[in-house]
N, C-alpha and C positions, 0 to 999 in steps of 0.2 A: 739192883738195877735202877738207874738214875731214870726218875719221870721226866719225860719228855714232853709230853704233852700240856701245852701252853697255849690255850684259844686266843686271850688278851694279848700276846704276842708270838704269831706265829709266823712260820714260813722264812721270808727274807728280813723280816722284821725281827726273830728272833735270833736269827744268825748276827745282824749287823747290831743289836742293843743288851743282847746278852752275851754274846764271845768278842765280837771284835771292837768296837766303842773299847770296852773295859780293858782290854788289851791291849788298848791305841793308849789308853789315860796311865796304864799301870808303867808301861814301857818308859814315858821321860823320868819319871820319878827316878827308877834305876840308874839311865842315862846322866840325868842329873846329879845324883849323889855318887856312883860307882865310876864306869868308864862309858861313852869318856870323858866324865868328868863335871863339876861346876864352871870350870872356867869355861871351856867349850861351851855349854849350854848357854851359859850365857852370852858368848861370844854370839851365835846362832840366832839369836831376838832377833836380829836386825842382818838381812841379807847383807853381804860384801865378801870383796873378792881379798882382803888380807887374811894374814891368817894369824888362828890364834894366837892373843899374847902369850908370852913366856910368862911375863910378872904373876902371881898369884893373885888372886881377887883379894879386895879388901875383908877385911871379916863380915862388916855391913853385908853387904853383895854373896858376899859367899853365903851368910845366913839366907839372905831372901832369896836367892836361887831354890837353895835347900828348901826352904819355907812352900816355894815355888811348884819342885819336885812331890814335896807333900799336900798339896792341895790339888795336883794333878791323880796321886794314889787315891785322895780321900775321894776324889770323882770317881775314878774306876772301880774302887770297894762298893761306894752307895750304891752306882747302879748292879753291882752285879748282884750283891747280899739281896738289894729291897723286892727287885725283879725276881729273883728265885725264891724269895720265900713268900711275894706274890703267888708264883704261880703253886708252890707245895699247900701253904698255909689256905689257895682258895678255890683251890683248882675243881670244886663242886661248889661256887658262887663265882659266875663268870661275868657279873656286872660290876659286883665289889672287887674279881683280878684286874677288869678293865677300869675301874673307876684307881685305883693305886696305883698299877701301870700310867694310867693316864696322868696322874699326882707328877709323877717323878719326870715325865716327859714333858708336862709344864714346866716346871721346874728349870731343865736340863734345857729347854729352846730359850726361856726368857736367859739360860745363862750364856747359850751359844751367840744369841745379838748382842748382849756386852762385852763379850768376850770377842768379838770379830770387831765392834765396833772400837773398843780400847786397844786393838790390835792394830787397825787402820790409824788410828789417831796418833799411835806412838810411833809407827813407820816414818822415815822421812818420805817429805809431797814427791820426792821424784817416782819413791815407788808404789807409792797404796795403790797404784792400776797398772801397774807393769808386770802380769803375773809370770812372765817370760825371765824375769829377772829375780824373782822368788827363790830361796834355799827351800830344804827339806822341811825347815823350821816354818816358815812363812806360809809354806803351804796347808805345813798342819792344822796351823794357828787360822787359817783365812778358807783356804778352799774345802779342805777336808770338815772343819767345823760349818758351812755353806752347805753342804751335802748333807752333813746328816742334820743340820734344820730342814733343809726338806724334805725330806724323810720323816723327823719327825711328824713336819706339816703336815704330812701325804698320812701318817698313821691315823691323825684327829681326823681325814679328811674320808676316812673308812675305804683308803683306796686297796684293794688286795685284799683284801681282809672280811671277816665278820663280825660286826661292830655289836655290844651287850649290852651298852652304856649308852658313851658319846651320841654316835647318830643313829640309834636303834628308836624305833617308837615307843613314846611311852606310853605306858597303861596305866590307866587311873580309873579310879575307882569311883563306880558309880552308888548312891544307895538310895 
């Protein structure tokens, strides 16, 4: 029987950072390399209402989608591997599950503001605030990765939660 039990992240926090995140990150990968496809994916960056080209990606392009695809799995693998063997490997040291948890959640926000920010900057200016005009792609990239920074935010901020680490008092040692 699979341990369940996850103080460092539980509840809604463990639903959304240990199944569906990794699920959110694992899915383009496929998308991108399988169906439907590189070219689509790529096509998809940038909302519009044409539709995919016929022509084949250039090799360049086709690589860095792919490249792409695989830096989207290696997010989804990290979190899911380092978070579960967080929670097996310390699951009777619940400062040091929250202190590693908490590693990879850093980690994971400083990359969602680059990643949202290089995402706004590469949109053309008609659309970085027309979220009305947003594809599937745009939103993943911009709104969905918004959410779960705050989320993350809300995890550091001991909201829901009971905190071991982060915001718990510390004890120190008198002699």
């Amino acid at each position: 029987m699979a341990n369940t039990s996850f103080p460092a992240l539980s509840g809604f926090y463990q639903l959304l950072f240990l199944y569906l995140e990794p699920t959110s990150e694992v899915l383009p990968a496929l998308m991108s390399w399988f169906f439907p496809g590189a070219a689509w994916f790529h096509h998809q960056l940038i909302p519009t209402e044409a539709p995919v080209p016929a022509a084949p990606l250039d090799p360049r392009t086709l690589m860095m989608t792919w490249q792409l695809g695989n830096c989207y799995l290696l997010l989804g693998l990290v979190s899911s591997f380092v978070f579960r063997a967080a929670r097996d490997a310390l699951k009777h040291d619940l400062p040091a599950q929250e202190r590693v948890v908490g590693s990879l959640l850093t980690a994971l926000a400083i990359a969602d503001l680059s990643h949202i920010a290089v995402t706004l900057i590469g949109l053309p200016a008609s659309l970085r605030m027309d979220l009305l005009q947003y594809n599937s792609m745009a939103h993943g990239n911009i709104t969905v990765v918004v959410v779960l920074f705050s989320v993350r935010m809300a995890w550091f901020l001991g909201v829901g939660r009971t905190s071991y680490w982060y915001t718990a008092p510390k004890v120190t040692k008198t002699e």
